[in-house]
GUBABA-554621 format. One line per field, with one value per residue (C-alpha): x, y, z; chain; residue number from 1. Coordinates in steps of 0.5 Angstrom, whole numbers. Example, Ala and Ser with C-alpha at 12.3 -4.5 7.8 and 13.67 -1.06 7.14 Angstrom:
2
xx c(25;27)
yy c(-9;-2)
zz c(16;14)
chain c(A;A)
resi c(1;2)
END
This chain:
438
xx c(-40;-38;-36;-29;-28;-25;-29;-29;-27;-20;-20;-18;-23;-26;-34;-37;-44;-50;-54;-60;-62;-67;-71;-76;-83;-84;-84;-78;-74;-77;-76;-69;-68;-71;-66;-60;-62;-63;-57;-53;-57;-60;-66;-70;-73;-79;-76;-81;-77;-72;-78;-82;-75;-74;-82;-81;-76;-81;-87;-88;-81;-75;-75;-81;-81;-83;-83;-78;-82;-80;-83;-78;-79;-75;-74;-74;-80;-88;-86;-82;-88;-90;-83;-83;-88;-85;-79;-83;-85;-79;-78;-83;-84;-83;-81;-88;-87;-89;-83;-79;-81;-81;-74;-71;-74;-71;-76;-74;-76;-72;-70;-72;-68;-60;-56;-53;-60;-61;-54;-56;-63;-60;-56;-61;-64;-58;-57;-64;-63;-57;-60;-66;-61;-64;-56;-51;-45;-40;-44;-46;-53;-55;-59;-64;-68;-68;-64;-65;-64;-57;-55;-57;-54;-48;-47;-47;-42;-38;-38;-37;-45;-47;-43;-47;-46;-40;-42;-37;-43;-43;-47;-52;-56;-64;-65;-59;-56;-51;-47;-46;-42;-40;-34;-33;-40;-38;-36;-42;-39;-42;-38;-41;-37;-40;-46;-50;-46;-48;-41;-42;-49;-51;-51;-60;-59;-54;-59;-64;-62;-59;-67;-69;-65;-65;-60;-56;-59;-55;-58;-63;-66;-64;-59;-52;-50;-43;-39;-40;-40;-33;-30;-32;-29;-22;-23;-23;-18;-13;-15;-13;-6;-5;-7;-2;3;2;2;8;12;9;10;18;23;25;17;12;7;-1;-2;5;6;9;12;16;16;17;11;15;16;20;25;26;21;18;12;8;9;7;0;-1;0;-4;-11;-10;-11;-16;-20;-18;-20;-27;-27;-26;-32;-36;-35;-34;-41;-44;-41;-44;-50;-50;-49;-54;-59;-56;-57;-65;-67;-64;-67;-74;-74;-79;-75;-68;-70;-65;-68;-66;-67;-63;-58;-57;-56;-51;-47;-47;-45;-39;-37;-35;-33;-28;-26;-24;-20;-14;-14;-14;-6;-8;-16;-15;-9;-15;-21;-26;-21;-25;-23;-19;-20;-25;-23;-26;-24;-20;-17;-17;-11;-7;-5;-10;-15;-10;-10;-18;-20;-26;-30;-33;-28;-27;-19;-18;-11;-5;1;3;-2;-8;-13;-9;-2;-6;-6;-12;-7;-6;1;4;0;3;10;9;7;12;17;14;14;14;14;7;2;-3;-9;-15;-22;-30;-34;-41;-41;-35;-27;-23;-15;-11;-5;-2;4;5;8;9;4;-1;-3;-1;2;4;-3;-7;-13;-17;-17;-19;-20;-26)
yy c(-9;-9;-3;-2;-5;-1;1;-2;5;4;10;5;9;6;5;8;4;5;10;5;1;4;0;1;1;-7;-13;-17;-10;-10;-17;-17;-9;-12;-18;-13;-8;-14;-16;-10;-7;-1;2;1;5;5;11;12;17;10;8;14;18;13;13;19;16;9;13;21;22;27;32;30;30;27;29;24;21;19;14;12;6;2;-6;-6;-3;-4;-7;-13;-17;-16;-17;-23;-26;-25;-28;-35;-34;-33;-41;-41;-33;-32;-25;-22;-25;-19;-16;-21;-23;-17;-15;-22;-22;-19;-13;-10;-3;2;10;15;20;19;16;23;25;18;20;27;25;19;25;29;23;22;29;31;25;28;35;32;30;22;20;24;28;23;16;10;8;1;1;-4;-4;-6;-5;1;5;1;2;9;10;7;10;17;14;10;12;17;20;20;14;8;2;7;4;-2;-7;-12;-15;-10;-14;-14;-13;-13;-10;-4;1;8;13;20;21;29;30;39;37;33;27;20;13;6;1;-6;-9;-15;-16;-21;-25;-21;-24;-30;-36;-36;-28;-29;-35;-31;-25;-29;-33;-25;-23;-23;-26;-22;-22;-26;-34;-31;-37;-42;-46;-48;-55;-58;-57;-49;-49;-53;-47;-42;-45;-47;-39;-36;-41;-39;-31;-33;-35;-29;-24;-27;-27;-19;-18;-22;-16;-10;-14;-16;-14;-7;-6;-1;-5;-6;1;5;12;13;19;23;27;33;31;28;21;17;15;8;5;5;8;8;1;0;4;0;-6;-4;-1;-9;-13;-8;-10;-17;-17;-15;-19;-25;-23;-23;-30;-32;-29;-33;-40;-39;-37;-42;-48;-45;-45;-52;-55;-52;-55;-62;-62;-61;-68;-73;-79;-78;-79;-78;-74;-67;-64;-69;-69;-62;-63;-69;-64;-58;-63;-66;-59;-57;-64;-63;-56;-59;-65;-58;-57;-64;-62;-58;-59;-67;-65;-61;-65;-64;-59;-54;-47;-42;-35;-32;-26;-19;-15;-14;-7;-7;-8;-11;-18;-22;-17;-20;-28;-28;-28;-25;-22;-27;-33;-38;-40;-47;-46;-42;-44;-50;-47;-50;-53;-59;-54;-47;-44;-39;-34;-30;-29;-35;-33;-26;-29;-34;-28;-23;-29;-31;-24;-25;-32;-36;-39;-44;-42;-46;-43;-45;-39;-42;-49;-49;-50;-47;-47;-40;-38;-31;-28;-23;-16;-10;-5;2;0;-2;-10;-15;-17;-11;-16;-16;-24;-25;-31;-37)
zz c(21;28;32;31;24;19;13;6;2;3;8;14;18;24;23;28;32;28;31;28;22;17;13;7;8;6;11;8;10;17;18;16;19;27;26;25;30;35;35;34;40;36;34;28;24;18;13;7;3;3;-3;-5;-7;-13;-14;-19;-23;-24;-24;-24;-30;-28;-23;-19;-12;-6;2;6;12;18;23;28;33;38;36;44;47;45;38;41;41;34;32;36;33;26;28;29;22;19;16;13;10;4;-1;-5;-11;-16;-13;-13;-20;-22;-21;-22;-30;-36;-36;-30;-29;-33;-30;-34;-30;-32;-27;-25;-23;-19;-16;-14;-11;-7;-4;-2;2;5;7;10;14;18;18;21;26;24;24;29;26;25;25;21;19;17;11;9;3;-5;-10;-13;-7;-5;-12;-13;-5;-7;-14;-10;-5;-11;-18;-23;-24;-31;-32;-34;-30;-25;-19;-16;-13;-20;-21;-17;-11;-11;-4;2;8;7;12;11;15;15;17;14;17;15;8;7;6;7;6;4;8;6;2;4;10;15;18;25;25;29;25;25;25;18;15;17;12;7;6;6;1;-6;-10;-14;-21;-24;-25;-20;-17;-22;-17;-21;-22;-19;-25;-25;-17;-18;-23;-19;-14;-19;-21;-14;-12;-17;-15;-8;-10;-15;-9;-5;-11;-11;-4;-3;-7;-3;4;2;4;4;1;2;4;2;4;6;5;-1;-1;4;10;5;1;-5;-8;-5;-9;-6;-9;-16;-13;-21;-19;-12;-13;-19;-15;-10;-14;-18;-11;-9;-14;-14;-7;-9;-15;-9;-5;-10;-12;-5;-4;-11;-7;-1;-5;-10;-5;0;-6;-8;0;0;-6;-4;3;0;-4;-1;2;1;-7;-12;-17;-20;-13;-9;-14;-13;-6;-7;-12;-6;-2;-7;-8;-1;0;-7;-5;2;-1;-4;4;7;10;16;15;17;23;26;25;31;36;39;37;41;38;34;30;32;26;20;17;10;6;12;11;15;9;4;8;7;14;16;23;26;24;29;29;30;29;27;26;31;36;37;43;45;46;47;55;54;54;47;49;45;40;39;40;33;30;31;30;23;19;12;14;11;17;16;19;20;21;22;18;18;17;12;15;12;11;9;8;13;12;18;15;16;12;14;21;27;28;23;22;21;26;32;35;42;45;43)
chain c(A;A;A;A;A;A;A;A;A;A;A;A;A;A;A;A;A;A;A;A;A;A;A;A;A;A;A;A;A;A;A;A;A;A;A;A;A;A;A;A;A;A;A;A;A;A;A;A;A;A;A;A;A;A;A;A;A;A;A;A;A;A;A;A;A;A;A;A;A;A;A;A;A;A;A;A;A;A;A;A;A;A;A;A;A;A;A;A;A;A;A;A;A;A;A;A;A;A;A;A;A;A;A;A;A;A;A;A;A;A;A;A;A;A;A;A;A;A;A;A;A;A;A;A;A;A;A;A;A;A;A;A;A;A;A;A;A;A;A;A;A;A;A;A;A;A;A;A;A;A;A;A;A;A;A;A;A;A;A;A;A;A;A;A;A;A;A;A;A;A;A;A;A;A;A;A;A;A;A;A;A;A;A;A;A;A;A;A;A;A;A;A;A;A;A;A;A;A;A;A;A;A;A;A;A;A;A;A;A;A;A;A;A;A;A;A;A;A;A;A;A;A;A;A;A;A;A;A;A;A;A;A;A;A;A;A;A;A;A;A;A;A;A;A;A;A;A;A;A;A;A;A;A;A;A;A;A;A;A;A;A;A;A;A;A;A;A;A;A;A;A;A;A;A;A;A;A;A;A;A;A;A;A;A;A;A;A;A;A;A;A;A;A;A;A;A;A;A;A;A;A;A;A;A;A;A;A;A;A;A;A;A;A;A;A;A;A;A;A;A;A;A;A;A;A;A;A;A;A;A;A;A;A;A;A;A;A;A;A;A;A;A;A;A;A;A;A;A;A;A;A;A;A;A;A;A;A;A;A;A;A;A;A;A;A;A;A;A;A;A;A;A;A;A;A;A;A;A;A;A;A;A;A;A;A;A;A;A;A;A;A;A;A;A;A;A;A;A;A;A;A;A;A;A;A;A;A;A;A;A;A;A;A;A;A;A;A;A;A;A;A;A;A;A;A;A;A;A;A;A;A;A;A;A;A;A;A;A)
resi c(1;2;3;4;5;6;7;8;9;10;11;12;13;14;15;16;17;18;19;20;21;22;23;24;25;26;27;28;29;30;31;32;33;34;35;36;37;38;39;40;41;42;43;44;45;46;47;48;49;50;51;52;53;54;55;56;57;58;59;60;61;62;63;64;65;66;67;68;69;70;71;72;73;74;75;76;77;78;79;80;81;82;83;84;85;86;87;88;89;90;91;92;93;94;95;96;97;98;99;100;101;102;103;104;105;106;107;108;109;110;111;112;113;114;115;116;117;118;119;120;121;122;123;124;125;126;127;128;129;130;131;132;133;134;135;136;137;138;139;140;141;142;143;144;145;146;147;148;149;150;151;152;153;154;155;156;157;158;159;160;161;162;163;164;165;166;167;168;169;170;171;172;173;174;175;176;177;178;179;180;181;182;183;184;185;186;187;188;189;190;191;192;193;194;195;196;197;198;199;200;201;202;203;204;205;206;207;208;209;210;211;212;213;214;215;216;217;218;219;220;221;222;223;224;225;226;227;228;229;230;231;232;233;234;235;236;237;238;239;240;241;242;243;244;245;246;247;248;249;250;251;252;253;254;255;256;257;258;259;260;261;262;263;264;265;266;267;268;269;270;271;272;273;274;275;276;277;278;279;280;281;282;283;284;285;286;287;288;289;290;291;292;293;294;295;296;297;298;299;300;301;302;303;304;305;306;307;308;309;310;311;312;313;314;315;316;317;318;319;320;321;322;323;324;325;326;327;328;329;330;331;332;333;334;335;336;337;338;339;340;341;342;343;344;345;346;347;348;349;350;351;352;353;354;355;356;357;358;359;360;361;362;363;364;365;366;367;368;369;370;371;372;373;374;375;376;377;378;379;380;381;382;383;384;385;386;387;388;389;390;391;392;393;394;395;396;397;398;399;400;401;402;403;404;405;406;407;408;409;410;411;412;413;414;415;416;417;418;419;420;421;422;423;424;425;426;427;428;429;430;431;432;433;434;435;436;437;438)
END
């Protein structure tokens, strides 16, 4: 997550720059943490206690105890070479298979500690790290690591500790990157931001991560045919227009917002809004908004697995592996065909702005947009009308509040047409939006 990006918490806190990227002590991790810490300019870190604190609940039973390590090292000075080299691998790298096996099968390994015991040890790590001073007092690291850690450091963030399940990363990964910040360092308090995140990325650097990382547990390794890539696009689809629904009674007018006060200036309920209501609404589309990443990122990972068995088939033959490649590429091709409108009217025009950052529950949140969309057109403008300047830009979206603008963007190799409704909300702007030009 870029500098300047509010958090994932709901919070809209601003996510500080990572003091640096921590990574467990395994050569997917590695690869995968150098890639993030390059592109980010920070430095890397290999952090032993990110495993060995998990290693007592696998092997040792409840209440043992690891020393946590550290053994910090620049990604920019004499390790460039060793990482260089790496990097010219990568294409060909793949995972240790009795990780990768182990975690992906039915026998995955069970905690002997409670949940509650996982929470509290994750705790613990995260804290020794910010005595130590690894992490400043009010910033953010970059974590990189398999799933037991995320998961463990995120039920410490998220959930409910004793609660089977409480955590809200479902299914969990099996491998990722994921932020955390402490924004209340004195109260001890630490936020999780985002998981698996990569759109800040180059598109090498994003493909890289998504070839280190594991998928999710669900159909692990198993490509889905066309027929469920299609219903997952159908489900999403009909999500989008539910959100839109929902946000469009905060956002009306006289409305509270997607994220307004919702009492006033001497503390009480308002009484111009049925504030049972408005929060109801607004917790049912913030768990629609992450139900929507979720099965955005099981498309993006079902045609990218569909796409690499296909590209492997000998010849262009059509047998399983090559119709699988036809069936990603048939549902793309299906999911574009619903937004043929404004996707055909800016058929090969270049992009104009590029989005630099989104607030959470804002209407460009609500809308879909994400960090590093390259906008092709809003509205009316596009590169044919477009003077580089983003005034005519702001003016159509100061003219068009609660009026829905077509926005079509490129994210990876994919375009996309969304629906934004500039409104007024929690934030600063209509838009809740940073875009700055191509």
């Amino acid at each position: 997550m870029l500098p300047g990006n509010a958090g994932g918490d709901g919070s809209g806190l601003v996510v500080p720059v990572p003091d640096m990227v921590l990574c467990s002590p395994f050569r997917r991790a590695a690869l995968t943490g150098h890639v993030v810490a390059k592109t980010i300019g920070v430095a890397m870190g290999v952090e032993m206690g990110l495993t060995e604190w998990l290693t007592p609940s696998l092997v040792g039973g409840p209440g043992s105890q690891v020393p946590v390590v550290y053994s910090p090292f620049s990604a920019r000075d004499h390790y460039d070479g060793v990482w260089q080299a790496a990097d010219a691998e990568s294409d060909g790298f793949e995972p240790l298979t009795t990780i990768d096996v182990g975690y992906a099968s039915v026998d995955a390994p069970q905690f002997p500690e409670t949940e509650g015991e996982l929470v509290t040890r994750a705790q613990r790590v995260l804290d020794a790290l910010m005595v130590r001073g690894v992490v400043g007092k009010g910033r953010c690291v970059v974590i990189v690591s398999h799933a037991p850690v995320l998961l463990a450091l995120a039920m410490c963030l998220e959930g409910s500790a004793g609660v089977p399940g409480s955590s809200a990363l479902q299914p969990y990964p099996l491998g990722g990157v994921t932020h955390f910040s402490s924004p209340a360092p004195e109260l001890g308090v630490w936020t999780l931001h985002s998981n698996g995140y990569t759109g800040h990325l180059s598109g090498e650097a994003r493909n890289g991560i998504q070839r280190w990382t594991l998928p999710c547990l669900q159909g692990a390794g198993v490509p889905m045919s066309r027929a469920e890539l299609a219903a997952l696009y159908d489900e999403r689809s009909a999500l989008e227009a539910s959100m839109a629904a929902l946000a469009s009674t905060l956002t009306g007018e006289g409305g509270p917002g997607l994220s307004g006060n919702l009492v006033d200036s001497n503390g009480f309920p308002r009484d111009d809004i049925d504030v049972v209501t408005v929060r109801q609404t607004r917790n049912t589309l913030a768990r629609m908004k992450t139900d929507h990443r979720a099965l955005s990122k099981r498309i993006e990972d079902g045609v990218f697995a569909l796409m690499a068995a296909g590209s492997s088939s000998a010849g262009g033959r059509e047998d399983g592996k090559g119709k699988a490649e036809a069936e990603a590429r048939a549902s793309v091709a299906g999911e574009d065909a619903r937004e043929s409108g404004p996707l055909a009217a800016t058929a090969g025009l270049a992009p104009i702005a590029v989005v630099n950052s989104v607030a959470d529950n804002s209407p460009a949140a609500a809308a879909g947009l994400c960090v590093g969309d390259a906008i092709v057109s809003i509205g009316d403008i596009d590169a044919r009308n477009w003077g580089g300047a983003m005034g005519p830009i702001g003016s159509l979206v100061a003219n068009s509040e609660g009026k829905a603008l077509t926005v079509v963007v490129e994210r990876g190799s994919k375009s996309l047409a969304l629906e934004l409704v500039p409104g007024r909300w929690a934030g600063r702007g209509l838009l809740g939006c940073h875009i700055v030009p191509y």
